[in-house]
C-alpha positions as CSV (number, residue, x, y, z in Angstrom):
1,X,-40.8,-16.2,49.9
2,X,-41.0,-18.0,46.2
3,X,-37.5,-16.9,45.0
4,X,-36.6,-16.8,41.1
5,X,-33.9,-19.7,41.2
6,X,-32.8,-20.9,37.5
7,X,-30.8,-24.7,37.7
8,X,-27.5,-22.8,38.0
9,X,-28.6,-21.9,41.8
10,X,-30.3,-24.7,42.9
11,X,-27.4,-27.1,41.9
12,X,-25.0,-24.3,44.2
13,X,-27.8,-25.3,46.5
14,X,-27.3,-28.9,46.2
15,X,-23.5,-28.4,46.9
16,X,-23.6,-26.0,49.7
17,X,-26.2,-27.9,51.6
18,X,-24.4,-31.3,50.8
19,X,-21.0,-29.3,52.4
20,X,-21.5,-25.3,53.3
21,X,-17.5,-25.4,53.2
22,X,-16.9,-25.9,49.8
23,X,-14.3,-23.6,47.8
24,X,-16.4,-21.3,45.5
25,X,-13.5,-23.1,43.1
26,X,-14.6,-26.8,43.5
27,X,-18.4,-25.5,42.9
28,X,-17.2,-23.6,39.9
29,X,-15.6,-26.8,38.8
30,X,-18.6,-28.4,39.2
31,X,-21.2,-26.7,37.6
32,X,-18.4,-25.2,34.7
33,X,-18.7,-22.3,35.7
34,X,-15.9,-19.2,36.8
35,X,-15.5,-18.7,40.7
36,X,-16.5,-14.8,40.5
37,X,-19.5,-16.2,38.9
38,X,-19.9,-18.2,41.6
39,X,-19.2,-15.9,44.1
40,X,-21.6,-13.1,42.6
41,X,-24.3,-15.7,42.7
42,X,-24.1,-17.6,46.4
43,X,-23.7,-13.8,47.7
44,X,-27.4,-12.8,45.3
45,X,-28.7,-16.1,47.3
46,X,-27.5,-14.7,50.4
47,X,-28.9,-11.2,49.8
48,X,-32.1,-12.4,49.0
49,X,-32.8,-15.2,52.1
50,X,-32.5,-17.5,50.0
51,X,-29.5,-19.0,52.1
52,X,-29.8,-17.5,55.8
53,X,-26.3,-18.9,57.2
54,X,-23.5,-21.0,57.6
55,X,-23.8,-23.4,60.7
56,X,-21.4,-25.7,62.2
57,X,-23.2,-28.8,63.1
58,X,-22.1,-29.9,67.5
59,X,-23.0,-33.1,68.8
60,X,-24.8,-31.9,71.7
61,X,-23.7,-34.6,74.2
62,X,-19.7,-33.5,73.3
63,X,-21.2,-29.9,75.4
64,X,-22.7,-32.2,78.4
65,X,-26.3,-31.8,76.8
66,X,-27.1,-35.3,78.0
67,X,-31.0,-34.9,77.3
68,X,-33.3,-33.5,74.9
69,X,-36.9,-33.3,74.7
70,X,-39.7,-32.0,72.9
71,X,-42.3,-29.8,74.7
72,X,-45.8,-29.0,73.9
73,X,-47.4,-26.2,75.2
74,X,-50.8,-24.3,75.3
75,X,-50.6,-20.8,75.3
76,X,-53.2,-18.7,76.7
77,X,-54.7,-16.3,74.2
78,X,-53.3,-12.8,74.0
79,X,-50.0,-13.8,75.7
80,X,-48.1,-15.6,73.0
81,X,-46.1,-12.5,72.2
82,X,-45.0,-12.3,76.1
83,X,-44.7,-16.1,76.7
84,X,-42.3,-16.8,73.6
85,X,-40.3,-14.2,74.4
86,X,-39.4,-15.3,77.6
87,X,-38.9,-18.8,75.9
88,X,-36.5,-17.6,73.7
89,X,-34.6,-16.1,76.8
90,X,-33.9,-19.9,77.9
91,X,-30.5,-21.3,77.3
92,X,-32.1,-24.8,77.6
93,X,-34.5,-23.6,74.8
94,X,-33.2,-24.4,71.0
95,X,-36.4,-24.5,69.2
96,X,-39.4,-22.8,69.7
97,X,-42.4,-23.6,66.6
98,X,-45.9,-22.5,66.4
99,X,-48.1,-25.5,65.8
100,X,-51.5,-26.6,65.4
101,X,-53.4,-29.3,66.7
102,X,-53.6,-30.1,70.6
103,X,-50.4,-27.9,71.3
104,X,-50.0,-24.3,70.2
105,X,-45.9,-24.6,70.4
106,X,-43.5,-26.8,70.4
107,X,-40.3,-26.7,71.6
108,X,-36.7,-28.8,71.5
109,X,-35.6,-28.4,74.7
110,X,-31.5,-29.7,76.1
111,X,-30.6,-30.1,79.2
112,X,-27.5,-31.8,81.3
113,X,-29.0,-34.5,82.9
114,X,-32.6,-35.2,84.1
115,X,-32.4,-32.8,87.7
116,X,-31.3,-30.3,84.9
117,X,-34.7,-31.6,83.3
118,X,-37.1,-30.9,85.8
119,X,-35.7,-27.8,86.9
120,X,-36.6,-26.7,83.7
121,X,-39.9,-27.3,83.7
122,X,-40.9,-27.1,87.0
123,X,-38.9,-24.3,87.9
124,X,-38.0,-22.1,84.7
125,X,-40.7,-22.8,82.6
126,X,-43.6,-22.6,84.8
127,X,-42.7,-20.0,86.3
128,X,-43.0,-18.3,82.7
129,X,-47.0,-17.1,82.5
130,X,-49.1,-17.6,79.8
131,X,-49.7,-21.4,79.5
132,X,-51.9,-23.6,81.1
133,X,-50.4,-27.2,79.9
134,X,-47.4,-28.9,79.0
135,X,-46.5,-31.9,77.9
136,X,-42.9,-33.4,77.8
137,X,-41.5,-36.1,75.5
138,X,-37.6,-37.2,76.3
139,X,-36.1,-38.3,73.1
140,X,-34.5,-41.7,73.6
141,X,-32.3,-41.6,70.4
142,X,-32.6,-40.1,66.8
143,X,-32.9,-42.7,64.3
144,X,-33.0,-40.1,61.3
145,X,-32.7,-37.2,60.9
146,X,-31.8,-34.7,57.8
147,X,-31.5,-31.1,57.4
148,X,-30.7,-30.4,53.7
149,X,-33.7,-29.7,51.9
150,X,-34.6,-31.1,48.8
151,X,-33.8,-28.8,45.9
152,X,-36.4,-29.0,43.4
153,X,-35.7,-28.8,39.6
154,X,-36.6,-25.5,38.0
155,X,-39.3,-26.4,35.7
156,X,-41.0,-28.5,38.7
């Protein structure tokens, strides 16, 4: 998707991914605009996937996710439809990405401790068909990390 976005909605962009809870107001202060205008066009962005939700960010550790990992998987041919599907069933399971390269997924993976660990991937996960190889990585800590995308100007 290439959306049509003039400098008006990628600066609402800017804002809302800098703070999703902004009052339509403050934007509209902002960008000297009128709120309704506002409005009108973060509910256009909205309509159009051009924003796909409103998320509150948790610390994962504050839920007793003590662990997280990243899993690479090969996926036998002619079962990824079946095998990501029963991913996606997996509490434990937050990410799931299609990859190339020497995996053919990836997932971010959470779990309580690291008993909670292996049961996950020698218990829930393999019993899952469809791959022939995993490989886990723990994550030891998160030195960066940054979802807001960068905007780009309109004429760029």
């Amino acid at each position: 998707m290439d959306a049509d976005l003039d400098e008006i909605d990628r600066e609402i962009l800017r804002l809302l991914q800098e703070n999703a809870r902004t009052p339509f107001s403050e934007i509209a202060r902002t960008i000297e605009m009128s709120s309704a205008t506002v409005h009108d066009r973060v509910s256009r962005l909205e309509a159009t996937g051009v924003i796909e939700g409103y998320h509150a960010r948790v610390n994962p550790k504050a839920l007793g996710w003590g662990i997280s990992a990243i899993v690479g998987m090969r996926v036998d041919q002619g079962q990824e439809t079946e095998t990501l599907k029963q991913l996606q069933e997996l509490d434990n399971v937050r990410e799931i990405h299609l990859t190339t390269g020497q995996w053919d997924v990836i997932l971010r993976v959470y779990a309580t401790d690291a008993d909670a660990l292996r049961k996950l991937m020698f218990t829930d996960i393999a019993e899952i068909d469809g791959f022939d190889r995993t490989q886990t990585m723990v994550i030891l800590g998160t030195e960066y990390e940054n979802e807001q995308l960068p905007v780009p100007d309109a004429d760029a």
